[in-house]
Biopython code that builds the backbone (N, CA, C, O; Angstrom):
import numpy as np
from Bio.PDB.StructureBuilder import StructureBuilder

atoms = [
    (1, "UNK", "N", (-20.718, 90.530, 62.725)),
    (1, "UNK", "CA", (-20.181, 90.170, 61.423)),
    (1, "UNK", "C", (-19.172, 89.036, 61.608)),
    (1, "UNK", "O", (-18.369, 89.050, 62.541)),
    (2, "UNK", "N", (-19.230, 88.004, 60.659)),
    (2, "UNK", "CA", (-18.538, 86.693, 60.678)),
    (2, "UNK", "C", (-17.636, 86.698, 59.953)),
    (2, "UNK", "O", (-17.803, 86.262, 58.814)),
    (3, "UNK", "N", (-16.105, 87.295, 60.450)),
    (3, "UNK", "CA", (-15.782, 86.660, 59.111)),
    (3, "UNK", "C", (-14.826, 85.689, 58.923)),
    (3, "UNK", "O", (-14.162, 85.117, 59.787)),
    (4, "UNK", "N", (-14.790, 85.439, 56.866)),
    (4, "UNK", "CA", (-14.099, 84.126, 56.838)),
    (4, "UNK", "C", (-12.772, 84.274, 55.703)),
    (4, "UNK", "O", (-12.409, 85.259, 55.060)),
    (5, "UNK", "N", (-12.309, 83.098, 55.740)),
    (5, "UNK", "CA", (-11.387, 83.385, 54.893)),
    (5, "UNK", "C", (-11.106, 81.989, 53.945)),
    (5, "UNK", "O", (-11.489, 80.885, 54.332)),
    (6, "UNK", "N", (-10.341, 82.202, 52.574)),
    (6, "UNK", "CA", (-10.571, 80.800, 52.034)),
    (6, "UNK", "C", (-9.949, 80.971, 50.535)),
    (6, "UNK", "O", (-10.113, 81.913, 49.760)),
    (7, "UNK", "N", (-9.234, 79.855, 50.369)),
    (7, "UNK", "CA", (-8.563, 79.396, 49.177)),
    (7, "UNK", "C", (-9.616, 79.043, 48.192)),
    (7, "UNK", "O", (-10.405, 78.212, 48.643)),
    (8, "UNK", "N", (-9.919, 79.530, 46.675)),
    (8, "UNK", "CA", (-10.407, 78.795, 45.615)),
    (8, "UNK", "C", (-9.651, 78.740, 44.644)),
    (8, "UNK", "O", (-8.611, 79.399, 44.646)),
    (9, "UNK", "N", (-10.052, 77.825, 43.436)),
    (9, "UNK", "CA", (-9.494, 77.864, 42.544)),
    (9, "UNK", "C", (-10.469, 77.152, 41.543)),
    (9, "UNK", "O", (-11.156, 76.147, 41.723)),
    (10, "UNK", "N", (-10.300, 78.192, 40.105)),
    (10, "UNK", "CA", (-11.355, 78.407, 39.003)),
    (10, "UNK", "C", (-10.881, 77.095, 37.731)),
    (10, "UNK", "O", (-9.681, 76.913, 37.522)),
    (11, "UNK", "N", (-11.741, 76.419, 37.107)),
    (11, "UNK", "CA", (-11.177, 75.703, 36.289)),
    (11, "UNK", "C", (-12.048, 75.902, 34.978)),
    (11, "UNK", "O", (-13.270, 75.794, 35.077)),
    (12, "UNK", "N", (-11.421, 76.209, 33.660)),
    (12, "UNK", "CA", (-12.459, 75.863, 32.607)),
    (12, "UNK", "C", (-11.752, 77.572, 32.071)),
    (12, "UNK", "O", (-10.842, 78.307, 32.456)),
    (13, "UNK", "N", (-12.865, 77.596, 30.922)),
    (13, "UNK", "CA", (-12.024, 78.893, 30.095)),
    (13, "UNK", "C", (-12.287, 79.953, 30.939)),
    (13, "UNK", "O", (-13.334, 80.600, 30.961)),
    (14, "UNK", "N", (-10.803, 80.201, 31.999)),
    (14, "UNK", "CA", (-10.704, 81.602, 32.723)),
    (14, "UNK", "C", (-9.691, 82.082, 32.641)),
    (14, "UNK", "O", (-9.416, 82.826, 33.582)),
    (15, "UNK", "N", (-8.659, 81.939, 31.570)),
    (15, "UNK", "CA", (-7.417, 83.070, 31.803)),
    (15, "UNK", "C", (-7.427, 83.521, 30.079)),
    (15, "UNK", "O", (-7.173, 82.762, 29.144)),
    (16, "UNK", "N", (-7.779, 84.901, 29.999)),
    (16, "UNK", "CA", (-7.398, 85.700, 28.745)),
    (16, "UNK", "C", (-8.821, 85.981, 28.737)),
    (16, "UNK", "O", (-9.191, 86.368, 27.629)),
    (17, "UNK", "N", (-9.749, 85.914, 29.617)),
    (17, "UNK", "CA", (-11.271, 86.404, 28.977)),
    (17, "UNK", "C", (-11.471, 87.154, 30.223)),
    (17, "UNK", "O", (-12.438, 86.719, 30.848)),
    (18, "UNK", "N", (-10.825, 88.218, 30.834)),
    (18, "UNK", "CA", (-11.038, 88.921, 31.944)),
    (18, "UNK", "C", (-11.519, 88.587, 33.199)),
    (18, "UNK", "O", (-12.125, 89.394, 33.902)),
    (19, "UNK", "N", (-11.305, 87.547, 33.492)),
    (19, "UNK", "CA", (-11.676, 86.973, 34.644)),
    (19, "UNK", "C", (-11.081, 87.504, 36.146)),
    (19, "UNK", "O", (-11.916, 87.412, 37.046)),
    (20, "UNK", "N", (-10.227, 87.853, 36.403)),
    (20, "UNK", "CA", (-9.170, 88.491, 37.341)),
    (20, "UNK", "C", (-9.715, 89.883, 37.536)),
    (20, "UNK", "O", (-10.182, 90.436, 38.531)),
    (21, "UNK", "N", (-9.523, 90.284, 36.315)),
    (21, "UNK", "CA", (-10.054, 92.053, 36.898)),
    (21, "UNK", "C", (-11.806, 92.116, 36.799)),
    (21, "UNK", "O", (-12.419, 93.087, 37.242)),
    (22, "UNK", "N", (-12.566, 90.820, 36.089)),
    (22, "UNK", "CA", (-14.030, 90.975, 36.623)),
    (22, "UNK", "C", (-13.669, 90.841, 38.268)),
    (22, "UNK", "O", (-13.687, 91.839, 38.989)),
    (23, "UNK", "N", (-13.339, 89.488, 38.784)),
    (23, "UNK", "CA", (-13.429, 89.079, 40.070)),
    (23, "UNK", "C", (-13.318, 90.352, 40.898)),
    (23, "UNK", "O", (-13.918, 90.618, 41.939)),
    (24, "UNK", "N", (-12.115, 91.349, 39.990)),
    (24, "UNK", "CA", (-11.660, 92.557, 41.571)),
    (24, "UNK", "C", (-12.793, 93.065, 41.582)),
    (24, "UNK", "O", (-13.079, 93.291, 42.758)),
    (25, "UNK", "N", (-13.652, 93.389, 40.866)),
    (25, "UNK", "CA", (-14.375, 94.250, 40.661)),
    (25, "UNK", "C", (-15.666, 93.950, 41.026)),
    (25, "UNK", "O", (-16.577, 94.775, 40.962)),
    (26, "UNK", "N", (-15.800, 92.805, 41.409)),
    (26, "UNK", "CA", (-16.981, 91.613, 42.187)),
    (26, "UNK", "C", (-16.790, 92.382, 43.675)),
    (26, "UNK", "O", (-17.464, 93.246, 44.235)),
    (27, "UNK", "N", (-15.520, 91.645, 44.067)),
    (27, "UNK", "CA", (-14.861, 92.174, 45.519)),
    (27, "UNK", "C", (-15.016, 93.107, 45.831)),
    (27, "UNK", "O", (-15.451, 93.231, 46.976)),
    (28, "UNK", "N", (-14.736, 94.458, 44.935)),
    (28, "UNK", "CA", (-14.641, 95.628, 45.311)),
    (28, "UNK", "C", (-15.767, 96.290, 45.886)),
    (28, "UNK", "O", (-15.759, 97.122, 46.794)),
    (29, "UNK", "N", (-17.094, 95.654, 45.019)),
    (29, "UNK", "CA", (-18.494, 95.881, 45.234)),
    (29, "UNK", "C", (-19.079, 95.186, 46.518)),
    (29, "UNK", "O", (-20.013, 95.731, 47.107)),
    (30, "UNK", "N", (-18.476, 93.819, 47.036)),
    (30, "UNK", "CA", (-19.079, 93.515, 47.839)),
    (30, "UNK", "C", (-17.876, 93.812, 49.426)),
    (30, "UNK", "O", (-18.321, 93.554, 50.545)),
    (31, "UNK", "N", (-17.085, 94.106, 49.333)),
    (31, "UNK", "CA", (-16.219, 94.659, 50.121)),
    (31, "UNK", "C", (-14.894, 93.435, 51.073)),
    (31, "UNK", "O", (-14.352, 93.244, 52.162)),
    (32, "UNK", "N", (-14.997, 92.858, 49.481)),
    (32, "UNK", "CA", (-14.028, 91.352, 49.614)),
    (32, "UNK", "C", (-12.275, 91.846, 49.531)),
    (32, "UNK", "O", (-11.761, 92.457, 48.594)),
    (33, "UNK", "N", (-11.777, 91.507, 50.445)),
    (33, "UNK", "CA", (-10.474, 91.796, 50.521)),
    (33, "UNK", "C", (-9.704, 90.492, 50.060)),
    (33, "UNK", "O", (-10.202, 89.374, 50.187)),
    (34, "UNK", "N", (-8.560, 90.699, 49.561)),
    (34, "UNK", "CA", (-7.762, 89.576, 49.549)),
    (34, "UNK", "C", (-6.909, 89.256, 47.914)),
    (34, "UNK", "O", (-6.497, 90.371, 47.595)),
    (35, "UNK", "N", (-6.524, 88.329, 46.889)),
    (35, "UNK", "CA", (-6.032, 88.420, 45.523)),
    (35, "UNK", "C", (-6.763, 87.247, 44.709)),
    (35, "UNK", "O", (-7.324, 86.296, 45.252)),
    (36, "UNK", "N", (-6.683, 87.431, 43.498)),
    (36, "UNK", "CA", (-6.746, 86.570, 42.482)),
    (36, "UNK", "C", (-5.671, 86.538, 41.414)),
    (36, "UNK", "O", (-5.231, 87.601, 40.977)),
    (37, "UNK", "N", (-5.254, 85.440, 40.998)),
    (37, "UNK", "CA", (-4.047, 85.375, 39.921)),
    (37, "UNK", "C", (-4.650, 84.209, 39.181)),
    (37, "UNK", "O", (-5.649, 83.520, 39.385)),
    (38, "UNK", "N", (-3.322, 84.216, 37.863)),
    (38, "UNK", "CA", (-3.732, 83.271, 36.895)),
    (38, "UNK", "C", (-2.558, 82.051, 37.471)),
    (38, "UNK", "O", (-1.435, 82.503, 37.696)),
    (39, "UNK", "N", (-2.765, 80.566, 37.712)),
    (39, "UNK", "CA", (-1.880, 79.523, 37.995)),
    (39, "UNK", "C", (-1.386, 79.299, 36.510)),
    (39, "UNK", "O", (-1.851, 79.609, 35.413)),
    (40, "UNK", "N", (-0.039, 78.509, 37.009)),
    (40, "UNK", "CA", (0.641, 77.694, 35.601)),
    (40, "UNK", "C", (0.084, 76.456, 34.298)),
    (40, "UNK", "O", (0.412, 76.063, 33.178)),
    (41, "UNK", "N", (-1.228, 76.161, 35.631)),
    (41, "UNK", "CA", (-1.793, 75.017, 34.471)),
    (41, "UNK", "C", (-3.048, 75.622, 34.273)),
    (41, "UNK", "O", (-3.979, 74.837, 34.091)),
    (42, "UNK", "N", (-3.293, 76.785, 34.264)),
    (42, "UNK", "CA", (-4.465, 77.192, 33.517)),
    (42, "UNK", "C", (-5.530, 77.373, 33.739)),
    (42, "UNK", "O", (-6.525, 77.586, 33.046)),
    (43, "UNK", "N", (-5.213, 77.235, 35.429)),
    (43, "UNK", "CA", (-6.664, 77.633, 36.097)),
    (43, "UNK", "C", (-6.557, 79.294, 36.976)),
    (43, "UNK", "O", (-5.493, 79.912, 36.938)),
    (44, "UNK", "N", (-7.381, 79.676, 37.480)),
    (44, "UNK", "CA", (-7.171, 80.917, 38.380)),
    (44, "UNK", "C", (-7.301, 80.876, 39.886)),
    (44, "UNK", "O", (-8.389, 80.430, 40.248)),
    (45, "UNK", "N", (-6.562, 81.189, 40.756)),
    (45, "UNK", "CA", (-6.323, 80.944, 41.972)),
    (45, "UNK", "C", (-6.282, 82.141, 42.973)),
    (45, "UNK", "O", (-5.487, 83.071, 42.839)),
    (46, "UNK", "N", (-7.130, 82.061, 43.918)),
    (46, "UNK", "CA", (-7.841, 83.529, 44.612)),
    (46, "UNK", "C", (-8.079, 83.002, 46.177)),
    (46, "UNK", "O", (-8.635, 82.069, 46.755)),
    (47, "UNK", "N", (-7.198, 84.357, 46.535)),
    (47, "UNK", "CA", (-7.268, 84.102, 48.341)),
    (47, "UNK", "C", (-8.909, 85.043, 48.681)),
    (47, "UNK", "O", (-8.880, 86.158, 48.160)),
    (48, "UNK", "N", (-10.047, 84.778, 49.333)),
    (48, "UNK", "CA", (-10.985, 85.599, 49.754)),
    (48, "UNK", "C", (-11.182, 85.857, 51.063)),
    (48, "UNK", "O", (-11.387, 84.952, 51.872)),
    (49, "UNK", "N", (-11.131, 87.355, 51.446)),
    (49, "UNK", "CA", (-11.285, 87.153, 53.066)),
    (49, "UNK", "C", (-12.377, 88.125, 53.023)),
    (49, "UNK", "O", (-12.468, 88.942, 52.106)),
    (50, "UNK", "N", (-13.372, 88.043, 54.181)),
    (50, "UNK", "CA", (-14.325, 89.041, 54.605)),
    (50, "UNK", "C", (-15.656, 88.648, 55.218)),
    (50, "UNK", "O", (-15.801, 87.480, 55.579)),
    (51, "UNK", "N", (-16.346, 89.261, 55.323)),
    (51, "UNK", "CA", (-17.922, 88.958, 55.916)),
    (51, "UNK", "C", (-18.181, 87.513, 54.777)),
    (51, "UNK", "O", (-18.163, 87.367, 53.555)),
    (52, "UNK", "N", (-18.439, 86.538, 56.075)),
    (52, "UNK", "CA", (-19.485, 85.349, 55.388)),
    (52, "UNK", "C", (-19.963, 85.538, 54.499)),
    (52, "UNK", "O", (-19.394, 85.059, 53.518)),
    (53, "UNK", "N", (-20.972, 86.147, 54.292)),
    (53, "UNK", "CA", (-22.337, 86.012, 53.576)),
    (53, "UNK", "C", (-21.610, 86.818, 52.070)),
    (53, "UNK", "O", (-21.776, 86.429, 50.913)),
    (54, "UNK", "N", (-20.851, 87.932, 52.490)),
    (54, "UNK", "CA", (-19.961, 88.716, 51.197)),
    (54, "UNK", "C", (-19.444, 87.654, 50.535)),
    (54, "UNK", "O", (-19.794, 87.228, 49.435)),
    (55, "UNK", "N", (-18.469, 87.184, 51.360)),
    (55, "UNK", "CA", (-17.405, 86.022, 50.691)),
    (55, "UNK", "C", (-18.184, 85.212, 49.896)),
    (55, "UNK", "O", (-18.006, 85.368, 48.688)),
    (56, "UNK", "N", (-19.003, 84.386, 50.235)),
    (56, "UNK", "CA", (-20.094, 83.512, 49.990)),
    (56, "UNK", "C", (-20.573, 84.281, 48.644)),
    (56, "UNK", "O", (-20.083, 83.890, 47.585)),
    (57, "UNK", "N", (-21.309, 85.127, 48.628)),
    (57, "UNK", "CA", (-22.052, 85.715, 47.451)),
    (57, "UNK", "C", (-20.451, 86.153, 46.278)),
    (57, "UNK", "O", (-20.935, 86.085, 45.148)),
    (58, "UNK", "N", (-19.636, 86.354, 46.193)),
    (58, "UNK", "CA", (-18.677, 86.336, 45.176)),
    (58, "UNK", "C", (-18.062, 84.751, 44.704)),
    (58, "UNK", "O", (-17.646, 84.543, 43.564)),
    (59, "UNK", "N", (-18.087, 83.655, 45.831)),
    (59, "UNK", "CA", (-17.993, 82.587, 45.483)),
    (59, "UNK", "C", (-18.943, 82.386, 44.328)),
    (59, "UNK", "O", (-18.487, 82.170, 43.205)),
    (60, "UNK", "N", (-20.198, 82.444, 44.541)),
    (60, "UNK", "CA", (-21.102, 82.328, 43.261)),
    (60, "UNK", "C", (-21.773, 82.784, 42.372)),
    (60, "UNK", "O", (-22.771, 82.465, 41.725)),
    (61, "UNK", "N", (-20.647, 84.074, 42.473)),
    (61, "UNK", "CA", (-20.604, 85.002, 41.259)),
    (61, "UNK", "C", (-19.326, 84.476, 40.728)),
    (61, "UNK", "O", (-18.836, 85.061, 39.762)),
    (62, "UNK", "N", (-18.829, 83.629, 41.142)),
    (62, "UNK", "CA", (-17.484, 83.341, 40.442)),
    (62, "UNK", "C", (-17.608, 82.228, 39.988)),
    (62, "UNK", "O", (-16.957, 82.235, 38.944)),
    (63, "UNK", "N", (-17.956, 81.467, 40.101)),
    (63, "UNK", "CA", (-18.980, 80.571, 39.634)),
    (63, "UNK", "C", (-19.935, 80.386, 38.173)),
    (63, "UNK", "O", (-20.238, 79.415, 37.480)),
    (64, "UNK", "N", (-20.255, 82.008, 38.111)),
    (64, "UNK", "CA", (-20.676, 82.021, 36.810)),
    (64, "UNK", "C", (-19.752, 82.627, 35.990)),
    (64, "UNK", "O", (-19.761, 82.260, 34.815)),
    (65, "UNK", "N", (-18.777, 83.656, 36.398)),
    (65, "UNK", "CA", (-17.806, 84.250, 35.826)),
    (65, "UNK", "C", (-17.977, 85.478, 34.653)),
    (65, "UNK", "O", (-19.159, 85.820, 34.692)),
    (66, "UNK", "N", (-17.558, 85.929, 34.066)),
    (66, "UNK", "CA", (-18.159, 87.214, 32.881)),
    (66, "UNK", "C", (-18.626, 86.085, 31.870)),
    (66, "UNK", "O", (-18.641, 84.860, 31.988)),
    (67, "UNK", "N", (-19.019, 86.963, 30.791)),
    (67, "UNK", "CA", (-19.873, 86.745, 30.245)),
    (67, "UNK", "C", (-19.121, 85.892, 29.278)),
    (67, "UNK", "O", (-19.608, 84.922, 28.696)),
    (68, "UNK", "N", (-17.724, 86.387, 29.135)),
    (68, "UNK", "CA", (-16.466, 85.793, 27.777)),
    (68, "UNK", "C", (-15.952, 84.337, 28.287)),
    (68, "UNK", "O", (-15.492, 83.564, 27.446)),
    (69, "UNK", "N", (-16.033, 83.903, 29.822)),
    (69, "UNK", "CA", (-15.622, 82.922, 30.631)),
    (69, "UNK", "C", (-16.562, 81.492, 30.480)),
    (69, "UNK", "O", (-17.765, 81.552, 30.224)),
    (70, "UNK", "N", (-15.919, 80.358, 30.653)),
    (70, "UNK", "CA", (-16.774, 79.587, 31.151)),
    (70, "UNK", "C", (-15.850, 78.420, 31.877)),
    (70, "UNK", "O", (-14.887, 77.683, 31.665)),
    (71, "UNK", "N", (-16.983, 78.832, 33.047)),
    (71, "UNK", "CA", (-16.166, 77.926, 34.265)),
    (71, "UNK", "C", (-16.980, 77.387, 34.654)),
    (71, "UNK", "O", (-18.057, 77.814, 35.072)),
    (72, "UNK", "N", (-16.365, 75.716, 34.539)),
    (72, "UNK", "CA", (-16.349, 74.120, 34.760)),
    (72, "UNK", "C", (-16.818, 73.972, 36.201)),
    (72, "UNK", "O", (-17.889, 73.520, 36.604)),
    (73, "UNK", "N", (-15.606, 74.531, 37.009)),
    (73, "UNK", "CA", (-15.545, 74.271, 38.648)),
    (73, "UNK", "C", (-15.041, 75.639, 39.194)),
    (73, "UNK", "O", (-14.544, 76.620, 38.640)),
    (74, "UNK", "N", (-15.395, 75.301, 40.661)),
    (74, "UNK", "CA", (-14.233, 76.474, 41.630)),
    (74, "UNK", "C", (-14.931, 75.354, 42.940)),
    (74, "UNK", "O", (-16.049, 74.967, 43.280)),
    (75, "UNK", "N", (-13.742, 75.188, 43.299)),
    (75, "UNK", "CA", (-13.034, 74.549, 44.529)),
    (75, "UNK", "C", (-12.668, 75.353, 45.582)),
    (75, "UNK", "O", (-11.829, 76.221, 45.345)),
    (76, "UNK", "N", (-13.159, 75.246, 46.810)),
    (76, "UNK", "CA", (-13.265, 76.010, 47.473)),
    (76, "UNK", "C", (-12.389, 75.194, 48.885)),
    (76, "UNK", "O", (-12.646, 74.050, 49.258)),
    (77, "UNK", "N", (-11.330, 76.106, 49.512)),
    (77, "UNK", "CA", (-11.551, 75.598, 50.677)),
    (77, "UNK", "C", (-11.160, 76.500, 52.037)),
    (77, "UNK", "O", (-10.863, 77.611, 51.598)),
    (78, "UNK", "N", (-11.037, 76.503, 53.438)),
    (78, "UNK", "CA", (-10.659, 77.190, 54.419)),
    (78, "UNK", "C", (-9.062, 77.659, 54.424)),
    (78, "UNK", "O", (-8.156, 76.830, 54.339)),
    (79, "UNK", "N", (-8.896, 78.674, 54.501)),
    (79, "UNK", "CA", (-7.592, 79.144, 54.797)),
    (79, "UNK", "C", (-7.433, 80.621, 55.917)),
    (79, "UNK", "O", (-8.252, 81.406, 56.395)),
    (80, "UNK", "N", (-6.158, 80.495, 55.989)),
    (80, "UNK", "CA", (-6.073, 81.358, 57.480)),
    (80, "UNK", "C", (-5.998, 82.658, 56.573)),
    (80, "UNK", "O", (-5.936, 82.740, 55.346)),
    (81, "UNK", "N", (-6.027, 83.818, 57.704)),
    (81, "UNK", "CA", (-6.356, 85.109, 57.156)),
    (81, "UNK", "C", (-5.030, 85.777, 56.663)),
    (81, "UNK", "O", (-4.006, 85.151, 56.939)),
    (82, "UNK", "N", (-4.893, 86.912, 55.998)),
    (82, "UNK", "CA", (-3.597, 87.098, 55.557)),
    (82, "UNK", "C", (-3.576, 88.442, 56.038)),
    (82, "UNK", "O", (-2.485, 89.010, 55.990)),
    (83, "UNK", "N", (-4.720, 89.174, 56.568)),
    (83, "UNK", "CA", (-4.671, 90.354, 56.759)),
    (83, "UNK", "C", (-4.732, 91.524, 56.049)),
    (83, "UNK", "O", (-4.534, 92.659, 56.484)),
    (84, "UNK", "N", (-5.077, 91.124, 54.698)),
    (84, "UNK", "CA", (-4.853, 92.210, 53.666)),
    (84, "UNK", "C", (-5.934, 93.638, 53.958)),
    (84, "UNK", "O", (-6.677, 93.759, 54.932)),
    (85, "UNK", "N", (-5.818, 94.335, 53.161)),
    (85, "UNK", "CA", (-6.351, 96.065, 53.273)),
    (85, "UNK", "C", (-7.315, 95.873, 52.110)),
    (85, "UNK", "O", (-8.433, 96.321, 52.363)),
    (86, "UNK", "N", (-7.150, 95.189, 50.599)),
    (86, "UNK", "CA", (-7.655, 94.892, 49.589)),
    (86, "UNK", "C", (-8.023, 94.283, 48.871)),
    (86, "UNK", "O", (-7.963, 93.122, 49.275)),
    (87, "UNK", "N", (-8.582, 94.373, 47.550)),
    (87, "UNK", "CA", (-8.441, 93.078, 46.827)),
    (87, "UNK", "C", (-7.437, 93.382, 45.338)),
    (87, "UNK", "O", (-7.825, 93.762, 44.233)),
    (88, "UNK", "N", (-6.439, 93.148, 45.672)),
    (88, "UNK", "CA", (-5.530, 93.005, 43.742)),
    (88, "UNK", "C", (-5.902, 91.879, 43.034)),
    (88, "UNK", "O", (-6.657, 90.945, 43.301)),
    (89, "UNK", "N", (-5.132, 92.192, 41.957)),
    (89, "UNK", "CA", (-5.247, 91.336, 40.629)),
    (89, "UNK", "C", (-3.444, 91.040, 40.791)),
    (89, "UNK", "O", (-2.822, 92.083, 40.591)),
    (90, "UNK", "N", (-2.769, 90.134, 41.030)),
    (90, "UNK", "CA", (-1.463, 89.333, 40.920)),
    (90, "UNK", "C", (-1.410, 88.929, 39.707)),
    (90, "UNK", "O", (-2.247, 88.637, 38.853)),
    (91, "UNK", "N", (-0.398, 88.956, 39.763)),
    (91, "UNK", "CA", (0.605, 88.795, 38.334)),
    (91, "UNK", "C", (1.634, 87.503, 38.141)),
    (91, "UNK", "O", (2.328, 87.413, 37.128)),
]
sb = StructureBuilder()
sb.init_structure("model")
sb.init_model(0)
sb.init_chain("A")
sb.init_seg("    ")
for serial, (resi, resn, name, xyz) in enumerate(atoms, 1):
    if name == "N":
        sb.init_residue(resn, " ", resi, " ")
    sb.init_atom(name, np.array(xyz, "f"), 0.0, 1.0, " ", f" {name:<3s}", serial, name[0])
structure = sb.get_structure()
């Protein structure tokens, strides 16, 4: 098992249409550790750590986002591991 870790960030209508607690709940299913929060200018910003191919498959489920969402972009890039146990929803 490979795993990875990595900074994104969501742009387009994702804060007030459940986007944060869909994502945990993406994670939770695919066994993605790590957070998602809402940023100041209006986009959503999410640390992902875990198996490649996991990580990878919630990237582009995030991508399409729930059903109330619509997201433009997600920007993806490498970041070091943080060690977490989970995945929260930040505040």
């Amino acid at each position: 098992m490979s795993r990875i870790a990595c900074k994104i960030r969501a742009t387009g209508r994702v804060q007030g249409v459940f986007f944060r607690a869909w994502a945990a709940e993406q994670a939770l299913a695919l066994g993605v550790v790590g957070w998602i929060r809402n940023a100041v200018d209006g986009t959503v910003e999410a640390h992902l750590e875990g198996d490649k191919h996991a990580v990878q498959q919630l990237i582009d489920q995030l991508r399409q986002g729930p059903s109330a969402a619509r997201v433009d972009r997600v920007d993806v890039e490498p970041a070091n591991p943080e060690s977490g146990e989970r995945f929260e929803v930040r505040h």
